[in-house]
C-alpha positions in Angstrom: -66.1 18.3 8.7 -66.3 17.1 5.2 -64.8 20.4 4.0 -62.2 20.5 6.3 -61.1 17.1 5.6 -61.4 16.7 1.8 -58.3 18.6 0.8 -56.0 16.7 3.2 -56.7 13.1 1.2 -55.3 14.5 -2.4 -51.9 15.9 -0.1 -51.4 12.5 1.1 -51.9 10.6 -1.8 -49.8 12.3 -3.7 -46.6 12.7 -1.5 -45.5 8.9 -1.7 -45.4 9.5 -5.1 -43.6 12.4 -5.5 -40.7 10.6 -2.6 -40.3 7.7 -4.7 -39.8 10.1 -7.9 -37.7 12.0 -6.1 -35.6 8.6 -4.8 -35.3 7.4 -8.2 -33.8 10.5 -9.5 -31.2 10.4 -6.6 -30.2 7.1 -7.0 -30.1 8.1 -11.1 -28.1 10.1 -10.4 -26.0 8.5 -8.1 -25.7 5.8 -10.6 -24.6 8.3 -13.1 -22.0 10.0 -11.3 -20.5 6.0 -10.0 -20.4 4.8 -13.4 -16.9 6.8 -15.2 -15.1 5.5 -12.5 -16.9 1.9 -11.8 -16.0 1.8 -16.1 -12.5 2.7 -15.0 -12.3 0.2 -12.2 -13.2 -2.5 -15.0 -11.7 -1.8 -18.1 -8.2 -0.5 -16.7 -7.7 -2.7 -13.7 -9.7 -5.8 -13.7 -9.4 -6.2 -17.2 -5.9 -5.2 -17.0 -5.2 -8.3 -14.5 -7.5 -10.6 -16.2 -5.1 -9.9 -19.6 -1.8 -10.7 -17.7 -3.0 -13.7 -16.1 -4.2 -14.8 -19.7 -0.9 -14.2 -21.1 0.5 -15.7 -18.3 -0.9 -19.1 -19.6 0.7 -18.6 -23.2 4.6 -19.9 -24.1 7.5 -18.3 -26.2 9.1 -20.0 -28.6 12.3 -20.6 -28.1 13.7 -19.9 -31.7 11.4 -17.2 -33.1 10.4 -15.7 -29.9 7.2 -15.4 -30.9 4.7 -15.6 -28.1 2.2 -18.6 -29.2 -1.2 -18.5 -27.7 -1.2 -21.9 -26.3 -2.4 -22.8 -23.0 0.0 -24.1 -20.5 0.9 -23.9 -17.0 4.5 -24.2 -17.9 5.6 -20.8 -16.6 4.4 -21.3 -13.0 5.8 -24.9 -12.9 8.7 -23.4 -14.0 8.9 -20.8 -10.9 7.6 -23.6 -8.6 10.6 -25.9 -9.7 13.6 -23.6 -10.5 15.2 -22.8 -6.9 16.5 -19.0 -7.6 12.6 -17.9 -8.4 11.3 -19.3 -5.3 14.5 -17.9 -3.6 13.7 -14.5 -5.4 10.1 -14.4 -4.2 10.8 -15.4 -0.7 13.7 -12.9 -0.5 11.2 -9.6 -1.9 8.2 -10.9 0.3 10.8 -10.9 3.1 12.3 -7.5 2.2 8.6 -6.2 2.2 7.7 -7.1 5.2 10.8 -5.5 6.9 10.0 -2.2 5.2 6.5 -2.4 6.6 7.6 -3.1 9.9 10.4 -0.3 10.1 8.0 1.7 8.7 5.6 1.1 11.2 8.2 1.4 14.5 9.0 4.9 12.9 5.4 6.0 11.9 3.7 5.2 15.1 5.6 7.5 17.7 5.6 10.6 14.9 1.9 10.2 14.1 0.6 9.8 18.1 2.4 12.8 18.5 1.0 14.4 15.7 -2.7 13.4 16.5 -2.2 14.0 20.6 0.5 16.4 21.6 1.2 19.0 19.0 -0.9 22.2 19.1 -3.3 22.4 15.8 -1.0 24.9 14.4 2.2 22.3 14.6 0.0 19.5 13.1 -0.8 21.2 10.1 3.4 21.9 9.7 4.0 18.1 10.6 1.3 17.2 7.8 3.3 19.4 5.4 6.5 17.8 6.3 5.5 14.2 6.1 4.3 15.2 2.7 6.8 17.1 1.0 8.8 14.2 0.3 6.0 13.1 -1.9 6.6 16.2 -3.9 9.8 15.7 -5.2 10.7 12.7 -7.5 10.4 9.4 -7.2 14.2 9.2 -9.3 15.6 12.0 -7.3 14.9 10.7 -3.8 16.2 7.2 -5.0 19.9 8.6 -6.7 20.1 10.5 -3.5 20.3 7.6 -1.2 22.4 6.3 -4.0 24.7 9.1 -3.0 24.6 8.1 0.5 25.3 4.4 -0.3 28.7 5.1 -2.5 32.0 4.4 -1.1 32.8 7.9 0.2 28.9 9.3 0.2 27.3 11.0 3.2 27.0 7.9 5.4 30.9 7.5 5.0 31.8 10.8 5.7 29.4 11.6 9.2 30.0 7.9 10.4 33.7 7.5 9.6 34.7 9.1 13.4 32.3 6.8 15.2 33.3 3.8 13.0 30.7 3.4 11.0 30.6 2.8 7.1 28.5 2.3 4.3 26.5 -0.8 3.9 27.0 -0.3 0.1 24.7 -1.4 -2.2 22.3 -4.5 -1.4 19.6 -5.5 0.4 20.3 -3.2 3.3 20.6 -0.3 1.2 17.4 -1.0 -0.3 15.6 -1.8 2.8 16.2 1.8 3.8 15.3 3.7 0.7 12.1 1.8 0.3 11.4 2.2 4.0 12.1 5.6 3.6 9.9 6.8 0.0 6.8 4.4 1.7 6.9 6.0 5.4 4.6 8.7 4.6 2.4 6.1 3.3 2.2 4.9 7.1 2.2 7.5 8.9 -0.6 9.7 7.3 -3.3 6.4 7.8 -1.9 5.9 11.7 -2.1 9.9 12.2 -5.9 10.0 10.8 -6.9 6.4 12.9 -5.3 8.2 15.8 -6.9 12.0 15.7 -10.0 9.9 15.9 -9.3 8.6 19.5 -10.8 10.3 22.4 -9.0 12.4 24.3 -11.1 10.8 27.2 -9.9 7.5 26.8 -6.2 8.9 27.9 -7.6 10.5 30.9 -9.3 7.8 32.0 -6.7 5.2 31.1 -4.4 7.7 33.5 -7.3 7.5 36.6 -7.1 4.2 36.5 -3.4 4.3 37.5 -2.2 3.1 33.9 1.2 4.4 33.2 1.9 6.1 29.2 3.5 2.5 28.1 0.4 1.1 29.3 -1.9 3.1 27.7 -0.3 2.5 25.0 0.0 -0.8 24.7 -3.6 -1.6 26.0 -5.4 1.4 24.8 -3.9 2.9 21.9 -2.7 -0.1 19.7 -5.7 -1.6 20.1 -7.6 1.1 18.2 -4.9 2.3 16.4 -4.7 -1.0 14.6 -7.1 -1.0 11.6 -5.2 2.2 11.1 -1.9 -0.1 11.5 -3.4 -2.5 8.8 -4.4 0.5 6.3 -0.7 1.8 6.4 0.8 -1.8 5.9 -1.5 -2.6 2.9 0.2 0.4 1.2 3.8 -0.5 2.4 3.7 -4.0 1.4 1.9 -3.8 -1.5 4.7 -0.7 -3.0 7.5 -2.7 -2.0 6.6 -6.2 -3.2 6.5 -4.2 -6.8 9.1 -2.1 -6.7 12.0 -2.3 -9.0 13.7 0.8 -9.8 14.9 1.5 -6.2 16.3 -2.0 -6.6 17.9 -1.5 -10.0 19.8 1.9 -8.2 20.7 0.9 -4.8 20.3 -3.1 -4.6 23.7 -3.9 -6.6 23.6 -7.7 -7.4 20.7 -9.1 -5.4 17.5 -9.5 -7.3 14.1 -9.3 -5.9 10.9 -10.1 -7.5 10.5 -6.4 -9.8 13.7 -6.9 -11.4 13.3 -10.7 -12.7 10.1 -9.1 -14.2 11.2 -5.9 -16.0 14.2 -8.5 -17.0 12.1 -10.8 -18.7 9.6 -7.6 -20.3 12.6 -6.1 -22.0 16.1 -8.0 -22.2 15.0 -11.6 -22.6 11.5 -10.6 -24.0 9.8 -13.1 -22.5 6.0 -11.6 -21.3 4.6 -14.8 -20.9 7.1 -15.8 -17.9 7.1 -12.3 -17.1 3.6 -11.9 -16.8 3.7 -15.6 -14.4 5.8 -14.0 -12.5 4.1 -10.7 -12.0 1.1 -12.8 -10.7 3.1 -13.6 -7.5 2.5 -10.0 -5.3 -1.3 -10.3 -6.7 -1.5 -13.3 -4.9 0.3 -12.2 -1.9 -1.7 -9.8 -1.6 -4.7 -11.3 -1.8 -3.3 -13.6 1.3 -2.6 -11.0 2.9 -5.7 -9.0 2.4 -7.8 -12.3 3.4 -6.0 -12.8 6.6 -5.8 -9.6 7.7 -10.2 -9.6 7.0 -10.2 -12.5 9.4 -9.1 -10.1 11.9 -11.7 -8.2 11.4 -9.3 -5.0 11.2 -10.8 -4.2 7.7 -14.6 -3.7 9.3 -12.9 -0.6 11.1 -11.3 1.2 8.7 
């Protein structure tokens, strides 16, 4: 017994050891391959933010235009009591949100039938299609609607028998480009949050005497909406920034993008620009933090 059981002790003794070495090398490892991009995380975008929030707090002065390192909050008092800024911020946040939810409306239908009723060989074409507009520029894409916009463009010419013109250039022309460059955006997270709905769930929904609208409504949206959220956080967040669809197809009305690239190269102001450019950060961050409470975040 003595023999039999004397080689067994050695084995076991030694195989704790040779797990943990073999942990810390994975989680070396690990730690290795996690730290380019945690570096990039932290030097190019958290540092990045913490920089224009700094120069944020600076001034200009108003003869030399030299920016002086003082510390002030005169720059956000300044968009807090000048009407037009609050006007401008309200009006891009506003504009945002109605891309997001035109976005949505026309995601929604493409991507359920996407996920649940085209055969596997016509969702891998649909894929292709929602993403080739991603493949051609950003500037092309934006001059085109430009095109459909101008007095005598495409919009003109089809609608002029039913009565319909151009909206010209404004906010509804800009409404519709950016809805149109971010829909992809939507439809590609409600697609994937949807493919992972059981098919199950439809055929019971549909035993139980539910009607499609129905299921829908109380089956579908329900889990489709983390998926929802996901899409919007790209939407929103793309439009509140935006600019250079603005500059091409808004004409005269000003949202939050154009005041700063204004103020980074004509007036050559950073400071103000840099206050200014704080205002999506924070919107988003509202956003973000009521959209946790939620609790649509947990499901993504």
């Amino acid at each position: 017994m003595s023999a039999s059981t004397a080689p067994t002790t050695p084995a076991r003794a030694g195989a704790p050891g040779r797990g943990s070495l073999r942990g810390r090398s994975g989680g070396l490892r690990t730690g290795l391959l996690l730290l380019p991009p945690m570096l990039w995380l932290g030097v190019a975008y958290l540092a990045a933010l913490g920089a224009l929030f700094v120069t944020s707090l600076w001034t200009q002065n108003d003869f030399t235009a030299e920016i002086e390192r003082v510390w002030t909050f005169d720059n956000y008092r300044l968009l807090w009591e000048e009407p037009v800024y609050r006007t401008i911020a309200l009006r891009t946040i506003g504009v945002a949100a109605l891309v997001t939810v035109v976005d949505a409306v026309l995601a929604f239908p493409i991507a359920l039938f996407m996920a649940k009723v085209a055969s596997p060989r016509t969702q891998k074409l649909l894929v292709i299609a929602v993403l080739m507009p991603l493949w051609a520029s950003y500037l092309v894409k934006a001059y085109a609607w430009r095109g459909m916009f101008s007095q005598g463009g495409l919009i003109d010419t089809v609608g002029k028998p039913f009565g319909i013109s151009s909206p010209g250039y404004g906010l509804v022309a800009t409404t519709i480009t950016l809805a149109y460059l971010w829909l992809p955006y939507m439809i590609l997270p409600i697609y994937a949050g949807l493919e992972r709905v059981p098919d199950s769930l439809f055929e019971a929904s549909g035993d139980l005497g539910a009607g499609s609208l129905t299921t829908i409504r109380r089956v579908v949206l329900p889990l489709a909406f983390p998926a929802l959220v996901a899409g919007s956080i790209f939407t929103f967040s793309l439009s509140l920034g935006d600019y250079i669809a603005v500059q091409i197809v808004g004409g005269a009305g000003q949202l939050l993008g154009n005041v700063v690239y204004t103020n980074v190269g004509a007036a050559n102001n950073l400071p103000f620009a840099a206050a200014f450019a704080t205002v999506p950060v924070v919107v988003m961050l509202v956003y973000l933090a009521a959209v946790r409470r939620t609790g649509a975040l947990e499901n993504l």
